[in-house]
N, C-alpha and C positions, 0 to 999 in steps of 0.2 A: 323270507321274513317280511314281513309285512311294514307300511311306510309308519316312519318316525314322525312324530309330532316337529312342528315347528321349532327348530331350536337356534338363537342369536349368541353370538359369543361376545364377551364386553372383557374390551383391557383396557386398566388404568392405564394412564402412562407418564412418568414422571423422569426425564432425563435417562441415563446408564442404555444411549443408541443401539451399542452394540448385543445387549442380553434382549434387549425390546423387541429388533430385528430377526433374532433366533428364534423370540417366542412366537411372532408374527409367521414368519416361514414354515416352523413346526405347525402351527394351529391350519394354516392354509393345503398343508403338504397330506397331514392325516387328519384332519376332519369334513375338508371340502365336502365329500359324499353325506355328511349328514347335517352339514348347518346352512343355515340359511344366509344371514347376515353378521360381518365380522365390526362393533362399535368401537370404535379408538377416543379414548379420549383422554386428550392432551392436557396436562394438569401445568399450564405452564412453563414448559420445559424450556431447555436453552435454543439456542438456533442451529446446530448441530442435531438435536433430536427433532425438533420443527421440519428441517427439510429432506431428515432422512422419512420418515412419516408421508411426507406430501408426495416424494417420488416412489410409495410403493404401487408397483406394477401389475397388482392382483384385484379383481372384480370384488364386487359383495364388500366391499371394504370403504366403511365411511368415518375419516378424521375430525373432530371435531377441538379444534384448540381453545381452552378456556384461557379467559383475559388474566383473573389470576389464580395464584396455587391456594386450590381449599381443601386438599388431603384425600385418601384412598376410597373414605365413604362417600363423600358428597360427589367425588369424579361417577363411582358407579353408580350413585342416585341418577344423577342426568344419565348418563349414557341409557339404564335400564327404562328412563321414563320416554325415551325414542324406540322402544323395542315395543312389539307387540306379538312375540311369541309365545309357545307356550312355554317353554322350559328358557331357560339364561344361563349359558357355563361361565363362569367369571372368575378371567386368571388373570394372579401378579404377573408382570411384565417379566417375571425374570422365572417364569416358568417356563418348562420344554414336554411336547407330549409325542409318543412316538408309535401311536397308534389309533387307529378310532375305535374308542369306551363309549361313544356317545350310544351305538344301538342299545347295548346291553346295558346299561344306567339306565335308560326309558323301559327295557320289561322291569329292573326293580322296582321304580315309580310305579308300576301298573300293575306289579304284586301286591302294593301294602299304600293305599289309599294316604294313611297317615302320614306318612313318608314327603317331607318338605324337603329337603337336602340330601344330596346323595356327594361324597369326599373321594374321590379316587383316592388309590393309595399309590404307595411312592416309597422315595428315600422318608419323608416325613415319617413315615410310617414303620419304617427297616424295625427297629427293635422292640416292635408287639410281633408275640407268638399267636397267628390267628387262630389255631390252632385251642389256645385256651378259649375261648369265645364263643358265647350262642350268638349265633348265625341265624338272623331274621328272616321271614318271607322273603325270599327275591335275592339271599345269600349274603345281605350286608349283614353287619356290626354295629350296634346302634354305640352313638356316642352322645354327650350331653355338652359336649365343647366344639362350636365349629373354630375350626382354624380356615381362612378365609382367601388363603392361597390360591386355591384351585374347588371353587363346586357349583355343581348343579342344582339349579332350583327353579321350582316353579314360580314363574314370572307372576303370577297373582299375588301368589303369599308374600312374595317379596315386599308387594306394593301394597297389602293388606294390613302388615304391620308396621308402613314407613318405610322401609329401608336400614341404613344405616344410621343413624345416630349423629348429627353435625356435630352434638358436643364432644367428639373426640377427636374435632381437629386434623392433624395432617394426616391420622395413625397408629395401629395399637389397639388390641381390644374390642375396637369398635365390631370387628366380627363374634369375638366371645358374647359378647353385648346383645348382636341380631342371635343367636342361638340361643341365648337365655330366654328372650323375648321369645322365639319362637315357641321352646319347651314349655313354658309358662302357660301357651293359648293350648297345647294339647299337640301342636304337632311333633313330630320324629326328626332326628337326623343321624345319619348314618356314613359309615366308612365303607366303601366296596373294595375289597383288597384285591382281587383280581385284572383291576385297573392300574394303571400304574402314571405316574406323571413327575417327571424331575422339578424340585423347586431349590434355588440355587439360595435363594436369603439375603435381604438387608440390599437388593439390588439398588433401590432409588435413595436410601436415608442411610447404608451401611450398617457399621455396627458403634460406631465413636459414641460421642459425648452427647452428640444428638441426638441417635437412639436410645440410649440409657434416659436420658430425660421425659422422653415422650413417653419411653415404656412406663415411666415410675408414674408422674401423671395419670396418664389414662387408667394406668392400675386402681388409682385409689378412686376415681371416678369410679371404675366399677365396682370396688366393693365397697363404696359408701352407697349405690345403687341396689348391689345382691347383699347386704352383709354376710347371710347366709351361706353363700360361696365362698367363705372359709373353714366347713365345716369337714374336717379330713378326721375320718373315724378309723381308727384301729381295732381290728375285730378278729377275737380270741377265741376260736373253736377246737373240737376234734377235728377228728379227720372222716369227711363224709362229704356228699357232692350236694348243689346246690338245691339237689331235689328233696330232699332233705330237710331245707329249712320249715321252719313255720311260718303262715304265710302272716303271721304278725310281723315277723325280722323282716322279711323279704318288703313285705311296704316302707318299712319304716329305712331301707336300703336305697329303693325306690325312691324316697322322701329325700333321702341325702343328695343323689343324682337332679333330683329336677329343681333342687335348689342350687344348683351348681359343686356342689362339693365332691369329696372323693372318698372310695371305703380301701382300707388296704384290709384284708384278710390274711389272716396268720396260724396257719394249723398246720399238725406236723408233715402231712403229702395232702394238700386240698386235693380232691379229686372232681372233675363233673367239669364243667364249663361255668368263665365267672360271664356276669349280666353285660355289661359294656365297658368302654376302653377307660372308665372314672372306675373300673374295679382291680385291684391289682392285687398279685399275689406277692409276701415276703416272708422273707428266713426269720427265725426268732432274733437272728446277733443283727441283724440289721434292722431289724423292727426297734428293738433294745435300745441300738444305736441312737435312732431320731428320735426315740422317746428322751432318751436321756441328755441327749445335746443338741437337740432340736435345731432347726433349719435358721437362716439368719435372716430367710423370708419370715415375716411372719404370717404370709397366707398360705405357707408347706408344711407347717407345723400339725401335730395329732391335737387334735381338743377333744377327743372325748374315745373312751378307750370301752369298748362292748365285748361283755365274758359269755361266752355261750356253757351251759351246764355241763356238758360233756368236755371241757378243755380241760386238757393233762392240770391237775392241782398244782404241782409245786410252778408250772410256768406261769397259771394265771395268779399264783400269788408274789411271782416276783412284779407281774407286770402292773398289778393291783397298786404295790407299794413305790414304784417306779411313778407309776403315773398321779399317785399324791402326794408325792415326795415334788414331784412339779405342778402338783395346782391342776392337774389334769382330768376333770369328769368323769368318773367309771360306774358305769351301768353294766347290771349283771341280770341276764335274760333268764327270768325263773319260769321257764317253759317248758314242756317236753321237746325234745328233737325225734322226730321221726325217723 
């Protein structure tokens, strides 16, 4: 195999020593062979996490304690802006990897030019069937939501679009946010499920009264930023595979995804593979379901429900009078289907 591009590892690091130390030992144990330099940096933490940090024993490994805590994007801006490789894998603290992905994540990079972000998969990942999925150049899963736990990326585009975002504070979205932005200028991001990486969750902020706050926060920051990204469509076909569609639907699909939004699709066996992990397949009694009692989010809710010409009649007319029985948007695709 031929040599890897230069790759830097960057972990926030905010208190919770002991998931910090695992993820430090993991990163050292199976990536040494292909990264270069390991950025720590200390978002203020306690002096238990301060000195367990200063006496680690491992090379390539440079700590940097910030005066005070300015949350999970603004740690990785600095850290990323002392790196000057070419790729950045950048994991939560309270991530474990137990293998080196780094080779094989750079041939996908060098499959598909487009390709900003590549996601190891994982426990995050356990309950998508990859299976349903077109499978990219280079064998990824394109997705149009980074989750910001654990990925790789090209240290340019990083710093091309900024970074993260300060206005989100300590946490939260701030990664949805970098992928929106990313999707927006034309580049890709994708899941590599072949990869695998444990992310344990809520290691430095938990899950209490302070995470609920910042999550609802940051939330509405960003969809007063995307409004768009609440556009969760419902869409009423036959039964036929995605090669099939017209390639009017198929943009206007396209259009929902790079807006942030999500399509669920509802035919009676979809058959083919769906586009990315914003496309999901459901049953008619649960599709029913969120139509009629809708989510108590209001950014998981269906707004707008899409009839394709071939769906069984009596379904698309319950779902018809369902969905304006709640004020719900129904557009009905007067097209041939292929």
């Amino acid at each position: 195999m031929s040599a890897i591009p230069p790759i830097d590892v960057v972990i926030p690091v905010y208190n919770a020593p002991e998931l910090t130390r695992r993820c430090i030992d993991s990163v050292v144990y199976c990536l040494s062979p292909s990264i270069r330099d390991i950025h720590i940096q200390d978002d203020a933490s306690d002096a238990e996490t301060r000195q367990m940090l200063d006496q680690l024993p491992y090379e390539h490994i440079h700590v940097h304690h910030a005066a005070k805590n300015q949350g999970f994007g603004g740690s990785v801006n600095e850290a990323v802006a002392r790196s000057d490789a070419t790729y950045v894998l950048i994991l939560n603290s309270d991530t474990v990897t137990s293998e080196d992905f780094l080779p094989t994540l750079c041939q996908v990079f060098a499959a598909d030019p487009q390709l900003a972000v590549i996601i190891p998969g994982g426990n995050e990942y356990a309950r998508y069937d990859e299976a349903q999925y077109l499978h990219r150049p280079g064998g990824y899963i394109q997705t149009h939501r980074l989750r910001g736990y654990a990925f790789l990326i090209r240290r340019d585009v990083f710093q091309e679009v900024g970074g993260f975002d300060p206005a989100f504070g300590r946490g939260y979205y701030e990664d949805v946010d970098l992928g929106r932005r990313l999707d927006l200028r034309g580049w890709r991001l994708g899941v590599y499920t072949c990869a695998h990486i444990e992310h344990k969750g809520g290691g430095s902020f938990g899950r209490g009264r302070s995470f609920r706050e910042l999550v609802r926060r940051n939330r509405n920051i960003y969809f007063l930023r995307y409004p768009n990204a609440r556009r969760n469509v419902l869409l009423l076909s036959g039964n036929f595979p995605l090669t099939h569609f017209p390639s009017s639907l198929l943009y206007a699909v396209e259009n929902v995804f790079q807006e942030g939004g999500y399509v669920d699709w509802l035919a009676p066996e979809p058959k083919g593979q769906l586009l990315s992990l914003q496309m999901r397949k459901r049953s008619a009694g649960m599709a029913l379901a969120e139509l009629l009692f809708r989510s108590w989010r209001w950014d998981k809710r269906f707004c707008e429900v899409w009839i394709l010409p071939n769906a069984p009649h009596p379904l698309a007319t319950l779902f018809i009078c369902c969905a304006r029985i709640r004020g719900i948007s129904v557009l009905s695709w007067e097209t041939e289907i292929a």
